[in-house]
C-alpha positions as CSV (number, residue, x, y, z in Angstrom):
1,X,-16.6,-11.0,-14.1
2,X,-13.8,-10.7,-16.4
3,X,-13.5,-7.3,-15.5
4,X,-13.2,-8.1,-11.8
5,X,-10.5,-10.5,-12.7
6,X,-8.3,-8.5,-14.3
7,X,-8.7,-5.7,-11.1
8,X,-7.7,-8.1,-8.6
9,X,-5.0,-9.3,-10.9
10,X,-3.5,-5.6,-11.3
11,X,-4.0,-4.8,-7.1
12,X,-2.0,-8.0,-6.3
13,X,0.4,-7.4,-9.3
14,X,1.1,-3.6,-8.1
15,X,1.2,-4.6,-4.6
16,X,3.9,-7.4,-5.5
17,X,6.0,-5.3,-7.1
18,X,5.7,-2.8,-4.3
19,X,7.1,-5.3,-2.0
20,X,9.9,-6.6,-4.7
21,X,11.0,-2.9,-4.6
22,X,11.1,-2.9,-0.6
23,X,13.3,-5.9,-0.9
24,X,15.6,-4.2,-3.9
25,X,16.0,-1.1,-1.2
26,X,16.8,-3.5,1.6
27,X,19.3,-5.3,-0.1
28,X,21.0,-2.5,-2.2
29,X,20.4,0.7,0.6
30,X,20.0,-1.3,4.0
31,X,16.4,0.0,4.2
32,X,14.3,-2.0,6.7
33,X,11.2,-3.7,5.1
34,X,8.1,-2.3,5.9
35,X,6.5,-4.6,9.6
36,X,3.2,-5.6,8.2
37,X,2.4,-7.7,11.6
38,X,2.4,-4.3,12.6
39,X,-0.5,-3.1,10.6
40,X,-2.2,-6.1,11.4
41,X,-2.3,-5.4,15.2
42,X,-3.4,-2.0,14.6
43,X,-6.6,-3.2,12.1
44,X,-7.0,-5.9,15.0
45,X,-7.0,-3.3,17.7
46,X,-9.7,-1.7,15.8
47,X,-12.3,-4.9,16.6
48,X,-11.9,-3.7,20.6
49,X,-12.4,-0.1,19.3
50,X,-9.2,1.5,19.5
51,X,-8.0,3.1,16.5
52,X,-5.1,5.3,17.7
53,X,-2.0,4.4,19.7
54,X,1.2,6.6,21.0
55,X,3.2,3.8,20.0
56,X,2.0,0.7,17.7
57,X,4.8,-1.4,18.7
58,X,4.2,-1.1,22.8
59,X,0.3,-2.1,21.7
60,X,-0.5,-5.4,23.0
61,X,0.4,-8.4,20.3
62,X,-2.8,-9.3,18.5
63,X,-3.1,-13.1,18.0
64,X,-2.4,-13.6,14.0
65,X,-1.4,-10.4,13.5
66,X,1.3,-11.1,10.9
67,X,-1.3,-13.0,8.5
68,X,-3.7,-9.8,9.0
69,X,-1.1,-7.4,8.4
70,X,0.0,-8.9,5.0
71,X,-3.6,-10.0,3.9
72,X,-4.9,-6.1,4.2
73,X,-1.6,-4.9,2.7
74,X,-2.8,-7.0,-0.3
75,X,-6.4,-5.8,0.0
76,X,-5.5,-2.2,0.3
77,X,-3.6,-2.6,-2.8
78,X,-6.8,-4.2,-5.1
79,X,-9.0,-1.3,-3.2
80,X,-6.5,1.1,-4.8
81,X,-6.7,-0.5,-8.3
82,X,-10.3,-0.7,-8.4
83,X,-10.3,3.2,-7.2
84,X,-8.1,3.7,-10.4
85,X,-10.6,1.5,-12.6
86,X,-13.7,3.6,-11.5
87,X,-11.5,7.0,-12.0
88,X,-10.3,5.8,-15.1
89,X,-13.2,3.3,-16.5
90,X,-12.6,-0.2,-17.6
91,X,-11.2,0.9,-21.0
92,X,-8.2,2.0,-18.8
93,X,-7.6,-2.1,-18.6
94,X,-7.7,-2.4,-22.6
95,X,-5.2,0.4,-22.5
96,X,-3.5,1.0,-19.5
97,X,-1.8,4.6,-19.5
98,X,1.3,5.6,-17.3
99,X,0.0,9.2,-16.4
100,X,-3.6,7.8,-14.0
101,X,-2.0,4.7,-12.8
102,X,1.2,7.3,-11.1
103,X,-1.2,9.9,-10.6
104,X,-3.4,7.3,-8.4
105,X,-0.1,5.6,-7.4
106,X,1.0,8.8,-5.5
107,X,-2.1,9.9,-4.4
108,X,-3.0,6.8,-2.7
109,X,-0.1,8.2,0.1
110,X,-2.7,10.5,1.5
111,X,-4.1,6.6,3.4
112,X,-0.6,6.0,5.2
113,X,0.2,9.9,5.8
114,X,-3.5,10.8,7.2
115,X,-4.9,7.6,8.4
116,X,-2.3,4.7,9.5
117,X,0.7,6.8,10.2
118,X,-1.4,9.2,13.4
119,X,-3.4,5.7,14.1
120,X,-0.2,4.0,14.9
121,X,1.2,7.0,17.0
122,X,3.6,8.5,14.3
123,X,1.8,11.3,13.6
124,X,0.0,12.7,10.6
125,X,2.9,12.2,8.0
126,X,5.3,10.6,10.2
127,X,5.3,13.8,12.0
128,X,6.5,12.0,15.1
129,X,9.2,9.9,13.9
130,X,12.8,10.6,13.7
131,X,13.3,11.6,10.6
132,X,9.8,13.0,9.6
133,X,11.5,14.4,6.3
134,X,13.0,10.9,4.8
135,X,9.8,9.2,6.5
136,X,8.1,11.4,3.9
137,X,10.0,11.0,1.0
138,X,10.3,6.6,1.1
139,X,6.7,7.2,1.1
140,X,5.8,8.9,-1.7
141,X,8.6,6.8,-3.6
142,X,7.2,3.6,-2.6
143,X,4.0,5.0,-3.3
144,X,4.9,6.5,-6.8
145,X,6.7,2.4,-7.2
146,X,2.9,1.4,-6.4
147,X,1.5,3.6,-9.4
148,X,4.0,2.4,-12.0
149,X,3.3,-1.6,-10.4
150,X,-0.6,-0.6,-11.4
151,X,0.4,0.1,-14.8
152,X,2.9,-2.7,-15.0
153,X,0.3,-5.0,-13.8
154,X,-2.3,-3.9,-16.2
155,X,0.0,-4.3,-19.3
156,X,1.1,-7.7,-18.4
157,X,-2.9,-8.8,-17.0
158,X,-3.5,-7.2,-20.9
159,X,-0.9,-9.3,-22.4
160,X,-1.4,-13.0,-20.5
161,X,-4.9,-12.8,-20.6
């Protein structure tokens, strides 16, 4: 039990200071913050069947999408830990380690760039936005943000608990 404690505690930690780094590019680089409601009317389109869309945002309006968007945001981010807790085994949470938590961190892009990016009509690595190239690269940073969250998370879950 303890065990599952502390992953839940590191997901939400990481996934916290994902989204305190979304607001730090906002504020300091006039970055829009990532549309969770969004995500939450794509997951909720999924119930009806449909998993792809040409464009996310012309998709009919799910009712609570904004609470499902933000509560699988969250999720995702615990799913991610625990895949860094079965890679790395629970000894990783006695001693959390920089190098796995980034490595995972970083890798974990491969969800947004293969799966949630095409299923929302921007193409497999934002292929169909804009700016493909800088949609790429705020990615893997806020990705590789994730990864160091995971390890903050784990050396502060170590230290208050």
């Amino acid at each position: 039990m303890n065990t599952l404690l502390h992953t839940l505690a590191v997901g939400v930690g990481a996934t916290a200071i994902m989204d305190l780094w979304a607001v730090a590019r906002r504020s300091f680089f006039g970055i829009a913050l990532p549309n969770y409601r969004l995500v939450g009317r794509w997951i909720g389109h999924m119930r009806f069947g449909r998993f792809r869309h040409e464009a996310i945002a012309a998709s009919e309006p799910i009712c609570g999408e904004g609470a499902l968007g933000w509560s699988m945001h969250y999720l995702i981010g615990i799913a991610f830990a625990t895949l860094l807790i079965g890679l790395c085994g629970v000894e990783w949470l006695r001693q959390p380690t920089l190098v796995p938590a980034l490595m995972v961190g970083i890798g974990t892009v491969l969800a947004p760039f293969l799966l949630m990016q095409p299923g929302m009509g921007a193409g497999i690595a934002a292929s169909r936005t804009p700016r493909p190239g800088a949609a790429r690269v705020q990615s893997l940073i806020n990705h590789g943000v994730f990864g160091l969250g995971l390890y903050i998370a784990a050396w502060l879950v170590r230290l208050l608990i």
